[in-house]
KEFI-846267 format. One record per residue: residue in three letters; y, x, z of N, C-alpha, C in turn. Coordinates in steps of 0.1 Angstrom, whole numbers. Each point is the difference from the previous one (the first is absolute). Layout:
<sites>
<ALA; <Y; X; Z>; <Y; X; Z>; <Y; X; Z>>
...
</sites>
This chain:
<sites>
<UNK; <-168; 376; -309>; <-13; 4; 5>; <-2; 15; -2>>
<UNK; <6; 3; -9>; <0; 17; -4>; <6; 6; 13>>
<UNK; <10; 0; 3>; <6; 6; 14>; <-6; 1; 8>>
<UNK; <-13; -15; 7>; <-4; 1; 10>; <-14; 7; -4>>
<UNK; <-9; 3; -8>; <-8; 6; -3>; <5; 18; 5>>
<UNK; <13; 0; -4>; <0; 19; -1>; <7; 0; 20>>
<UNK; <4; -7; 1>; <11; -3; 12>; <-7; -9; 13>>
<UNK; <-11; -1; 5>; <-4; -7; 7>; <5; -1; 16>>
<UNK; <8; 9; 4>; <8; 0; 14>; <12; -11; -6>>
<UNK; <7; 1; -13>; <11; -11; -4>; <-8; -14; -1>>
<UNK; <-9; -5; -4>; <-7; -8; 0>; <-7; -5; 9>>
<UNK; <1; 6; 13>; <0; -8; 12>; <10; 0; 10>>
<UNK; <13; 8; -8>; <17; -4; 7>; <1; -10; -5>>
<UNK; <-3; -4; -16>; <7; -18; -2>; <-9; -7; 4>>
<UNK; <-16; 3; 2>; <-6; -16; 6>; <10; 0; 9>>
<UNK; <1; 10; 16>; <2; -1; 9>; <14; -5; -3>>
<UNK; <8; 1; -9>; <16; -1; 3>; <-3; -15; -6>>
<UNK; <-11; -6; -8>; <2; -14; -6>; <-8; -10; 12>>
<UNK; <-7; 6; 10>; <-2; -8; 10>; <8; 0; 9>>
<UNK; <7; 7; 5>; <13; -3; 8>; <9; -8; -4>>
<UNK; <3; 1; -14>; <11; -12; -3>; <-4; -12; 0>>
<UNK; <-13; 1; -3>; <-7; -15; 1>; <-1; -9; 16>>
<UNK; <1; 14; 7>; <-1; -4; 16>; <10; -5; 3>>
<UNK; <13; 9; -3>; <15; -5; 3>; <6; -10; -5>>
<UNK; <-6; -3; -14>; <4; -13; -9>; <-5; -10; -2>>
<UNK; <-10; -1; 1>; <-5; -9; -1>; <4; -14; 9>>
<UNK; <3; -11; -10>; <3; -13; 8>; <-11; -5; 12>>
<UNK; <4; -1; 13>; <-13; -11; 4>; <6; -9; -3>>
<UNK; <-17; -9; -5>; <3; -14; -6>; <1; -12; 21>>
<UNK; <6; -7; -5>; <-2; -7; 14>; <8; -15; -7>>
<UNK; <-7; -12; 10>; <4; -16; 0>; <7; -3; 8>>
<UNK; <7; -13; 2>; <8; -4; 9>; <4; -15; -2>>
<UNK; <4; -8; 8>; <1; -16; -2>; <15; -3; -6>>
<UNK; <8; 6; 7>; <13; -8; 2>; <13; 10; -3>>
<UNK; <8; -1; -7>; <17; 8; -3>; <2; 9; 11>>
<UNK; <0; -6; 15>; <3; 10; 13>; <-9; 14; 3>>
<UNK; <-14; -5; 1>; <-8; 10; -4>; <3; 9; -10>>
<UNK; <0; -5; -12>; <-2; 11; -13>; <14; 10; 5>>
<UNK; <17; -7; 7>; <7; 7; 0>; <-4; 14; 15>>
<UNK; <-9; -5; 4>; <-3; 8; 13>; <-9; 13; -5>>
<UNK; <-8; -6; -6>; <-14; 9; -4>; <8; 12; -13>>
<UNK; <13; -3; -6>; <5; 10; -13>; <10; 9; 9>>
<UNK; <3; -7; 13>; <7; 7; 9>; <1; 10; 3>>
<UNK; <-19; -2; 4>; <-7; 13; 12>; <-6; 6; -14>>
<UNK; <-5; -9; -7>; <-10; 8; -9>; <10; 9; -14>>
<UNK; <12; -3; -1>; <7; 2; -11>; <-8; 6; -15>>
<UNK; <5; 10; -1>; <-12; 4; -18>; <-9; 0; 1>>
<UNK; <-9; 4; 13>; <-15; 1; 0>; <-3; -13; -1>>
<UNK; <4; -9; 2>; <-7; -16; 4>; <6; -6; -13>>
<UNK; <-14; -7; -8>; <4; -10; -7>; <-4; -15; 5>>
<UNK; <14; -10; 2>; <-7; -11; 10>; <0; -13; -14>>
<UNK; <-10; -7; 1>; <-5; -15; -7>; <4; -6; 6>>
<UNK; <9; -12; -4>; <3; -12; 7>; <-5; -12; -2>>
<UNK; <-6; -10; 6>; <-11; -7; -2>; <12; -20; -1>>
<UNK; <5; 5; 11>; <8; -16; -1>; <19; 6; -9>>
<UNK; <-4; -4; -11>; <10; 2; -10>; <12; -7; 7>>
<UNK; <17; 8; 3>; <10; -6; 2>; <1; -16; -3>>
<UNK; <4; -12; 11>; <3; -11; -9>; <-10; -3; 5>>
<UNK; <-11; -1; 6>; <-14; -4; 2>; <-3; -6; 14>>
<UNK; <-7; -5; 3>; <-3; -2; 11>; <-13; 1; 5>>
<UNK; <-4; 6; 11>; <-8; 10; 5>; <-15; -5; 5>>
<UNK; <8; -17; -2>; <-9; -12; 3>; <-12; 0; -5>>
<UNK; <7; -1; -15>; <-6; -9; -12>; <2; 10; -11>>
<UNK; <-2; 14; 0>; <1; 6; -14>; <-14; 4; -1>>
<UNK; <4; 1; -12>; <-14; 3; -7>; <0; 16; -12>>
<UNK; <-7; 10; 6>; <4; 17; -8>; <-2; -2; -16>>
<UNK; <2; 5; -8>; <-2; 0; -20>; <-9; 11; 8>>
<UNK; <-8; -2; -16>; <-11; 7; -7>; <9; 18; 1>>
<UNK; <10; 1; 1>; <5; 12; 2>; <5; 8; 13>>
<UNK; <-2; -8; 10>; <0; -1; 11>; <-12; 8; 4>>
<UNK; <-13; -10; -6>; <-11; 3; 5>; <-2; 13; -4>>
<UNK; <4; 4; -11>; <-6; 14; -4>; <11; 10; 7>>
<UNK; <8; -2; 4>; <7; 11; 16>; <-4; -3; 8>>
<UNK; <-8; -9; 2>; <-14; 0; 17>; <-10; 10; -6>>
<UNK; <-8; -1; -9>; <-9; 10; -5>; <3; 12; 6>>
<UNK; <14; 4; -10>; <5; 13; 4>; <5; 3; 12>>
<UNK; <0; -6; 7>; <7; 1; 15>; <-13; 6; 13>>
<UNK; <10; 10; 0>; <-14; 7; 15>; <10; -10; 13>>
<UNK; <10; -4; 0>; <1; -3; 18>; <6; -16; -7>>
<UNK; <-3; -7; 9>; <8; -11; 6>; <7; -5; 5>>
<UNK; <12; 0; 5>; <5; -6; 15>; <6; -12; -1>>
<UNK; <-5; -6; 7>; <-3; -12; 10>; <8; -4; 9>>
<UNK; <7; -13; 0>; <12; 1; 10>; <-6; -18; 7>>
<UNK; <-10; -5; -6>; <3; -15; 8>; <1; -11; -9>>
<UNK; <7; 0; -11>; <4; -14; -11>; <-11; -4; -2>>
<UNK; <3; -16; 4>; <-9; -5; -10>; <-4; 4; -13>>
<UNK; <3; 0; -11>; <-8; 11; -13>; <-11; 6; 3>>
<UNK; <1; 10; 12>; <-14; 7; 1>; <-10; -8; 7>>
<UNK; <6; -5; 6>; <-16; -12; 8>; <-6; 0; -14>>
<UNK; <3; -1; -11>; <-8; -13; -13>; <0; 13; -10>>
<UNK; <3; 9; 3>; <0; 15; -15>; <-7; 7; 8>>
<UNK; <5; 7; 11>; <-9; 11; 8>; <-17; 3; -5>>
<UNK; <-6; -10; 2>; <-13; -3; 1>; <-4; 5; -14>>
<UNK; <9; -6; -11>; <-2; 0; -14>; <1; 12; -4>>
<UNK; <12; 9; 5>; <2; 14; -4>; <-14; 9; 5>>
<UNK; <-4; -1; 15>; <-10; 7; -2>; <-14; -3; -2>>
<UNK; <0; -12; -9>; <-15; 0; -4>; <2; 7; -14>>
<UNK; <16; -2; -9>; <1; 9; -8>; <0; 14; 1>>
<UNK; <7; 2; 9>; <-6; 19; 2>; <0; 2; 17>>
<UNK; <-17; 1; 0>; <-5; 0; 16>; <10; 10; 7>>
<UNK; <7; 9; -6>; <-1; 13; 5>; <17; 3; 5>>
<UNK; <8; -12; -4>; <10; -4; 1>; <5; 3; 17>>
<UNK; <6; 9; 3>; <6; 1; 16>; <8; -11; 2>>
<UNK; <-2; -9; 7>; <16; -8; 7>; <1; 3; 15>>
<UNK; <15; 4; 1>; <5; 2; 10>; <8; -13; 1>>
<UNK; <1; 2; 13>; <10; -15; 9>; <7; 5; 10>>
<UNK; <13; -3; -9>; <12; 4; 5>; <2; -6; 14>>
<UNK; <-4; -13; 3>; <5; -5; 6>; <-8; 0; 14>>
<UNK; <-5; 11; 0>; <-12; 5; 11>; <6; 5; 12>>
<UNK; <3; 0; 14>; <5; -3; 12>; <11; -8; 1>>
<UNK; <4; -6; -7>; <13; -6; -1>; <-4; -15; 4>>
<UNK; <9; -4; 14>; <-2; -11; 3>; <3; -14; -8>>
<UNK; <-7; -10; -1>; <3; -10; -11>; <3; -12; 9>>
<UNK; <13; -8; -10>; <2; -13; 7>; <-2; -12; -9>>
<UNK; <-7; -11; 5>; <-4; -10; -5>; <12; -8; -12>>
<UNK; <-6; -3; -9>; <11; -6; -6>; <10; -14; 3>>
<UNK; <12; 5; 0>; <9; -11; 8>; <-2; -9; -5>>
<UNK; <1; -15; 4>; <1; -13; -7>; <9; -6; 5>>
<UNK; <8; -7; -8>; <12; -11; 12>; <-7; -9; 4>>
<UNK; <4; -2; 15>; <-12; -11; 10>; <8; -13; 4>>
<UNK; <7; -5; -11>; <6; -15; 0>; <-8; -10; -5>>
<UNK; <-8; 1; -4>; <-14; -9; -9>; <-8; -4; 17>>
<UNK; <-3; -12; -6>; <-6; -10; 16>; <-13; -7; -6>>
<UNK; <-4; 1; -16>; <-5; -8; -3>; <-12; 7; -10>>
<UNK; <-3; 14; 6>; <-11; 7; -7>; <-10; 5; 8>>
<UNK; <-12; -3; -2>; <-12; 5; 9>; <2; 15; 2>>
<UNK; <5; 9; -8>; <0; 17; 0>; <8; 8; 13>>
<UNK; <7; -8; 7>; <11; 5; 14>; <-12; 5; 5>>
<UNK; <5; 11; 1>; <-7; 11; 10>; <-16; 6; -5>>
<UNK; <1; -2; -14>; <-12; 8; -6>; <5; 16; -4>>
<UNK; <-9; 3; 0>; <-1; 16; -4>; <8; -4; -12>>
<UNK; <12; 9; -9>; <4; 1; -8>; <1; 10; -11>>
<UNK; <-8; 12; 4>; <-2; 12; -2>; <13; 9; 4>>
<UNK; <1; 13; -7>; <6; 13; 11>; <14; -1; -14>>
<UNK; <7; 4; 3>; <8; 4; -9>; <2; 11; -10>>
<UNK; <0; 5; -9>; <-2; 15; -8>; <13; 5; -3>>
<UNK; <9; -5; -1>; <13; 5; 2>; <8; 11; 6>>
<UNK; <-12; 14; 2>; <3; 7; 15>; <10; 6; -6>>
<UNK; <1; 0; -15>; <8; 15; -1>; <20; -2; -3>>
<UNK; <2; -16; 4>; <12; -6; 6>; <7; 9; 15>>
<UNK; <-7; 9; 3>; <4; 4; 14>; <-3; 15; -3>>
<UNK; <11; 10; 6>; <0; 13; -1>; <-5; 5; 2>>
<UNK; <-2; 1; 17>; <-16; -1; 8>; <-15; 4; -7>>
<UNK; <0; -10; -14>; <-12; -5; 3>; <0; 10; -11>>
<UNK; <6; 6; -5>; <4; 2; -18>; <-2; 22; 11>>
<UNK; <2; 1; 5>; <-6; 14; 5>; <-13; 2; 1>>
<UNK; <-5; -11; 3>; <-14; 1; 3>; <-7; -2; -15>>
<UNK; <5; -8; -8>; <-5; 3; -13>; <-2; 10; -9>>
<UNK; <13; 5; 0>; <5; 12; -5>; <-7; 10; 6>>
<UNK; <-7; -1; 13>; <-9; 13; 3>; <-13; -2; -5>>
<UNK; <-6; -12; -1>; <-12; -6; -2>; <-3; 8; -12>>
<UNK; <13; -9; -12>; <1; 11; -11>; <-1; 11; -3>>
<UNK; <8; 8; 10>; <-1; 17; -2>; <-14; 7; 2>>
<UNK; <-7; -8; 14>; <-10; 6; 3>; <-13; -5; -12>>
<UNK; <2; -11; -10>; <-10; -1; -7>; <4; 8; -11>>
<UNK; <10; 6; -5>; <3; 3; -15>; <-7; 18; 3>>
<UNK; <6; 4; 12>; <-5; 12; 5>; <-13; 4; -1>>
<UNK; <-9; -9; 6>; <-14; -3; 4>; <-6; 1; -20>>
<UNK; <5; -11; -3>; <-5; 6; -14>; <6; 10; -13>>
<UNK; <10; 3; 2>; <5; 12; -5>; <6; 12; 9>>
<UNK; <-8; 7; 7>; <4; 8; 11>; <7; 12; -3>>
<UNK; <0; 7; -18>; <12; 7; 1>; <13; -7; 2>>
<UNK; <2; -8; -8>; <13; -7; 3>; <4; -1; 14>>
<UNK; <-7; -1; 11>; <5; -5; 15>; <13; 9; 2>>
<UNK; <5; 7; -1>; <13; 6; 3>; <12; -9; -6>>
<UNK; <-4; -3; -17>; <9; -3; -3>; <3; -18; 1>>
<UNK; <-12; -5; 4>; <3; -12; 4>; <3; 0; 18>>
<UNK; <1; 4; 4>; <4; 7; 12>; <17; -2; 0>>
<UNK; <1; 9; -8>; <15; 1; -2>; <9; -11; -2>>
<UNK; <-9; -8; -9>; <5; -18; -6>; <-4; -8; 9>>
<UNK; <-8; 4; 8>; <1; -11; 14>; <10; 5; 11>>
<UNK; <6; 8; 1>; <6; 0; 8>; <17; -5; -2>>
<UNK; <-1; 3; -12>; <16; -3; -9>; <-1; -15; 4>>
<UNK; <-13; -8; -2>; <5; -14; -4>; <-3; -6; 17>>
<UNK; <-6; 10; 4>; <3; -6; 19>; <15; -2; 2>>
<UNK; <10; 15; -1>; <13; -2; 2>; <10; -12; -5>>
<UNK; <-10; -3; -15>; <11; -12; -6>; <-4; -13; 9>>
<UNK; <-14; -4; 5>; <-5; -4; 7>; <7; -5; 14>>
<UNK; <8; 13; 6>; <7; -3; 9>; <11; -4; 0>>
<UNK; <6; 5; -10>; <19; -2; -8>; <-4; -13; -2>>
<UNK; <-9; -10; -4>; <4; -14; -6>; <-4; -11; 13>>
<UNK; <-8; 11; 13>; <0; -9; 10>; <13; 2; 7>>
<UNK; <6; 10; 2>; <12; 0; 6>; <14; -1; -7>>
<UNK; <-7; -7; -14>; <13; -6; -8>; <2; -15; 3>>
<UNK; <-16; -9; 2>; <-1; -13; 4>; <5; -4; 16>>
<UNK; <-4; 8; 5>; <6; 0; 19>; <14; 0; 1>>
<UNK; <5; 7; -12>; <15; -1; 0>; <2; -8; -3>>
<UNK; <-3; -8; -12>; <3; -13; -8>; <-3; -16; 10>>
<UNK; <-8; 5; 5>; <-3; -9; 13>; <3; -2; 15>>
<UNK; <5; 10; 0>; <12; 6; 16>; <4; -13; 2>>
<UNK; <9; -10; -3>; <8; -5; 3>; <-5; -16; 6>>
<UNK; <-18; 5; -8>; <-1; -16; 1>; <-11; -3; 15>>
<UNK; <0; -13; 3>; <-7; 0; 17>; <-15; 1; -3>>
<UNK; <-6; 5; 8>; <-15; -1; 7>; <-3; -17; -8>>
<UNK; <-12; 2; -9>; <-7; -11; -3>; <9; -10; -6>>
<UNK; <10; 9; -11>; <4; -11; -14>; <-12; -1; -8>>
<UNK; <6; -16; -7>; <-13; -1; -6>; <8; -6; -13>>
<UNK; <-9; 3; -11>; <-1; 1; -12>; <-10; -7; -9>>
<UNK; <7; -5; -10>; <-10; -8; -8>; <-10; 2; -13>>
<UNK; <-9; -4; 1>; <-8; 10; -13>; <-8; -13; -7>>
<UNK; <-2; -2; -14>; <-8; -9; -7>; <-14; 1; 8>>
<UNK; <-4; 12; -5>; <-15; 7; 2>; <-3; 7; 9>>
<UNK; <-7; 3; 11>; <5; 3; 8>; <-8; 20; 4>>
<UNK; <10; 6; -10>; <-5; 12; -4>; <8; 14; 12>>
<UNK; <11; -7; 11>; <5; 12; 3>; <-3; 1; 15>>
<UNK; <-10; -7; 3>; <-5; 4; 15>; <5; 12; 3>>
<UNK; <-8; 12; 0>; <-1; 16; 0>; <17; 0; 3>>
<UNK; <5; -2; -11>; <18; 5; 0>; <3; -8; 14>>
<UNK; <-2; -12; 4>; <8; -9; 9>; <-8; 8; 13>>
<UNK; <-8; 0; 2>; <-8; 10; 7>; <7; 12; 2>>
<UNK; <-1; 12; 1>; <6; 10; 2>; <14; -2; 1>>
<UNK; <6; -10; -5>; <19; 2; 3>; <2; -10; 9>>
<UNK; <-11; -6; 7>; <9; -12; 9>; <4; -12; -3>>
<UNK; <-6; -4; -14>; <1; -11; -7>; <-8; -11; -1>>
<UNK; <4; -13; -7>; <-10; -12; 3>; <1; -4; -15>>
<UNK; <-12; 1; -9>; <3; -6; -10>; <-2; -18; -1>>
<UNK; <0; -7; -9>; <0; -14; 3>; <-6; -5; -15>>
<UNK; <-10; -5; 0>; <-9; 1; -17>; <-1; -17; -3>>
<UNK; <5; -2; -12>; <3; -12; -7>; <-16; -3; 0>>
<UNK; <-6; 7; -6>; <-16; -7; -1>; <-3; -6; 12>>
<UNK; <-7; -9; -3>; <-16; -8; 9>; <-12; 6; -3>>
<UNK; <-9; 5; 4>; <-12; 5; 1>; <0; 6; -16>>
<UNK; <10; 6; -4>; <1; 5; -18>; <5; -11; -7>>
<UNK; <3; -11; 6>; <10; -10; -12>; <7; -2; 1>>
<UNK; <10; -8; -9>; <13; -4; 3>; <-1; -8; 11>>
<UNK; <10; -4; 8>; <1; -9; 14>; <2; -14; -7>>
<UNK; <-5; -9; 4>; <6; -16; 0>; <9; -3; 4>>
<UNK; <7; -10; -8>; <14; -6; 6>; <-1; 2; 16>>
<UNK; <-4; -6; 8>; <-1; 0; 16>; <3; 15; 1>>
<UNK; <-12; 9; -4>; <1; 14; 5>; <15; 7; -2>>
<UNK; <9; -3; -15>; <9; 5; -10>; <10; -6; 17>>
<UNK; <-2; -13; 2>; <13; 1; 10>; <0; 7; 13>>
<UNK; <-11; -2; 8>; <-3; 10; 10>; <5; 15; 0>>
<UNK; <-3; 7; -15>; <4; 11; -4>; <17; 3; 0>>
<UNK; <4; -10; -6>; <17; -2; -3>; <7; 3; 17>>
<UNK; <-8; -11; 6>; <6; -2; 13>; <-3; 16; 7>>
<UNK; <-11; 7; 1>; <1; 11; 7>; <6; 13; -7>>
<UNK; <5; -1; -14>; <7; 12; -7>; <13; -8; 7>>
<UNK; <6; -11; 0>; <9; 0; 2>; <5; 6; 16>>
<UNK; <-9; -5; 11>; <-2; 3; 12>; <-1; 13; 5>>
<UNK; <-6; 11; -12>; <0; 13; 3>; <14; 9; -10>>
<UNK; <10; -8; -6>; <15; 3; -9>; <-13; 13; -9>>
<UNK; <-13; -8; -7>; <-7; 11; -15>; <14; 2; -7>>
<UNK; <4; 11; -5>; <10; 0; -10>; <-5; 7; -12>>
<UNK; <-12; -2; -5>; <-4; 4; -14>; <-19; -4; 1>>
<UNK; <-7; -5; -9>; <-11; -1; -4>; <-7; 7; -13>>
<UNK; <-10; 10; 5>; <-2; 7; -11>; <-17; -4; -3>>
<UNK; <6; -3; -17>; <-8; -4; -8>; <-11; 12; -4>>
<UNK; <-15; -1; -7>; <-7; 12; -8>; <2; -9; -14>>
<UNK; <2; 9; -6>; <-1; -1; -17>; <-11; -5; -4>>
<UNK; <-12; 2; 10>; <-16; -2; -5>; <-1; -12; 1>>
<UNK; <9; -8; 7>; <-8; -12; 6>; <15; -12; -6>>
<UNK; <-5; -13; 6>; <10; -9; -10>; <12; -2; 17>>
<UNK; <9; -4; -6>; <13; -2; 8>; <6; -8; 3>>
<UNK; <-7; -15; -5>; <6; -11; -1>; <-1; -7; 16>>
<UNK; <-3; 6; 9>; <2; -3; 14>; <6; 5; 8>>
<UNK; <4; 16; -10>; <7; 5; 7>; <19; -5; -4>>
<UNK; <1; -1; -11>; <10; -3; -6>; <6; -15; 7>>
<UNK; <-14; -8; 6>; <9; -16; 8>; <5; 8; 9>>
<UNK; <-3; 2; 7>; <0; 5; 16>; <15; 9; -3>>
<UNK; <2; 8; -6>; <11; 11; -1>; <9; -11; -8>>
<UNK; <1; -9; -5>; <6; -5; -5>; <7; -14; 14>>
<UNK; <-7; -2; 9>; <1; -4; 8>; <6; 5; 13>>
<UNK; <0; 13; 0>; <6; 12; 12>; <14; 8; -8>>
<UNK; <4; -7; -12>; <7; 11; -1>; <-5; 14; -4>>
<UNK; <-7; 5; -4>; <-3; 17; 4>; <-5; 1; -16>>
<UNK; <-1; 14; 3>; <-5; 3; -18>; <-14; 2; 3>>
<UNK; <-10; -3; -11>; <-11; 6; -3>; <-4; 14; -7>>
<UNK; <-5; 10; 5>; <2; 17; -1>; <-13; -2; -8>>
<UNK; <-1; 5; -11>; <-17; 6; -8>; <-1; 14; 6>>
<UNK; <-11; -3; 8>; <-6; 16; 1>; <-16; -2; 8>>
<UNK; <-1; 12; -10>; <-20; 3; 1>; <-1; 11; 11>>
<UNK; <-12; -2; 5>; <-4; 14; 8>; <-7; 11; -10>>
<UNK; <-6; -8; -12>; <-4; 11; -8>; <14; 3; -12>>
<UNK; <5; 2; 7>; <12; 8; -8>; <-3; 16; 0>>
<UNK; <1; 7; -9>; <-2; 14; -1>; <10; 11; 8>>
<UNK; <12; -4; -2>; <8; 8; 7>; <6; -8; 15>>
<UNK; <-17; 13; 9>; <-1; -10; 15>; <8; 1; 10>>
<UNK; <8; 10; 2>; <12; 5; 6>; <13; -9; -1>>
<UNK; <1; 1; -14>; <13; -12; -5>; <0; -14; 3>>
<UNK; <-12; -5; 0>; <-5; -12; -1>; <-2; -4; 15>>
<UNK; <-4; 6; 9>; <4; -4; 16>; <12; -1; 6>>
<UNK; <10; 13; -7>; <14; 2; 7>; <7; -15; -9>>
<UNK; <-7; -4; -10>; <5; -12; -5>; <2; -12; 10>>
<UNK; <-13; 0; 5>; <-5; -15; 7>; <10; 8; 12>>
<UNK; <1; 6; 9>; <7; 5; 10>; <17; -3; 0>>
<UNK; <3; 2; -15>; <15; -7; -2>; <2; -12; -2>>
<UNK; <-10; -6; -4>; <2; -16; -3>; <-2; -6; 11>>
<UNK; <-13; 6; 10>; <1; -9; 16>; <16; 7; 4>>
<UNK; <0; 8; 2>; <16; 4; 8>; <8; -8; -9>>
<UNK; <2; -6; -9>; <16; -9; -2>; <1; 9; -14>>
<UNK; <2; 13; -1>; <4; 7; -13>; <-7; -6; -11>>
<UNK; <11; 3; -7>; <-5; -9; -16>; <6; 15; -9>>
</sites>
């Protein structure tokens, strides 16, 4: 205090030099639902963005429920984003009566949605041909994953507008990787015909089968396991279409998937869409439909 008494031009070089650092460093706090997101949003947003993850690894997006520690990174959190999971239908609302003031962005905003697939071998349920709702899964598709990634850029900018250069810079890096892992899957897929189809427990990879020409084929009935009747119907058209692998999610149970692959010959693959590393984890599913193991 002595200095700035005799020194008053130095004493408003360090406010001013202690609010700039504050400007430049300072974390935005921001929320997020799911592993894909959080890896998206640390992407674009890298040191300036601190992201909360709301559905803990291992979870499912369905049925989780945030800890008391969770909630207090919604408190602190100025942004949102919003992709579609179930989770936020049933938290969203909750978060902002906790803090009105809470921004959510929705990633998933011009991005066309497809209805959630169901296998249509069942003859004996009132539900054929009801609305089943949209699918949220967009960020299975590369496509869809630029449009997010801008969504992102343009909100982190919008609210930290010195930063827009340098998130600028981190969107454009992870556009290129963006393209490298679409033109890594097209290669991995070259070989195979217009409208292979592929088997899935859950039926989470619309978007992917979508964009590459593909047909996925989902073990569920209207979200259940299939009944014996349905399990053979299913058998007969994997067989009919030579499925050469069924991929399981970790989240959900497998014991339908495991008759059926046990009955085709083929292996059962564990893999999540909310896997973190999203790049790796598509060129995954792209080797395992192509035959590579």
């Amino acid at each position: 205090m002595h200095y700035f008494r005799y020194n008053p031009d130095m004493k408003q070089t360090i406010i001013l030099y202690i609010f700039l650092i504050n400007i430049l460093y300072a974390d935005l706090n921001v929320a997020t639902s799911i592993l894909p997101q959080k890896y998206f949003l640390e992407t674009i947003g890298g040191e300036r963005v601190k992201v909360a993850l709301m559905v803990l690894p291992g979870n499912s997006p369905h049925t989780y429920e945030p800890k008391p520690s969770q909630m207090k990174a919604i408190a602190d959190a100025e942004l949102y984003f919003a992709i579609g999971v179930e989770f936020e239908k049933v938290w969203l609302p909750k978060f902002k009566a906790l803090k009105p003031e809470l921004k959510v962005i929705d990633l998933s905003e011009g991005i066309e949605k497809l209805p959630v697939a169901s296998a249509d071998h069942h003859t004996d349920t009132h539900h054929r041909g009801e609305e089943r709702g949209m699918d949220p899964h967009i960020w299975t598709a590369p496509e869809n994953v630029v449009k997010i990634a801008q969504h992102i850029f343009t909100a982190l900018s919008l609210e930290d507008p010195e930063n827009g250069s340098y998130y600028k810079k981190n969107l454009e890096t992870f556009l290129q990787k963006i393209n490298e892992t679409d033109k890594t899957i097209k290669k991995i897929l070259s070989a195979k015909p217009e409208g292979t189809t592929f088997m899935v427990l859950h039926p989470s990879w619309g978007y992917f089968a979508r964009e590459y020409g593909l047909r996925q084929l989902p073990v569920e009935v209207e979200g259940k396991e299939p009944k014996p009747r349905e399990l053979i119907a299913l058998i007969k058209e994997a067989e009919k279409e030579k499925v050469s692998a069924l991929f399981a999610q970790p989240e959900f149970s497998d014991s339908a998937a495991k008759v059926i692959a046990r009955e085709l010959h083929i292996p059962v693959i564990k893999v999540t869409p909310l896997a973190a590393e999203w790049s790796d984890n598509l060129i995954r599913i792209a080797k395992a439909i192509a035959g590579e193991r």
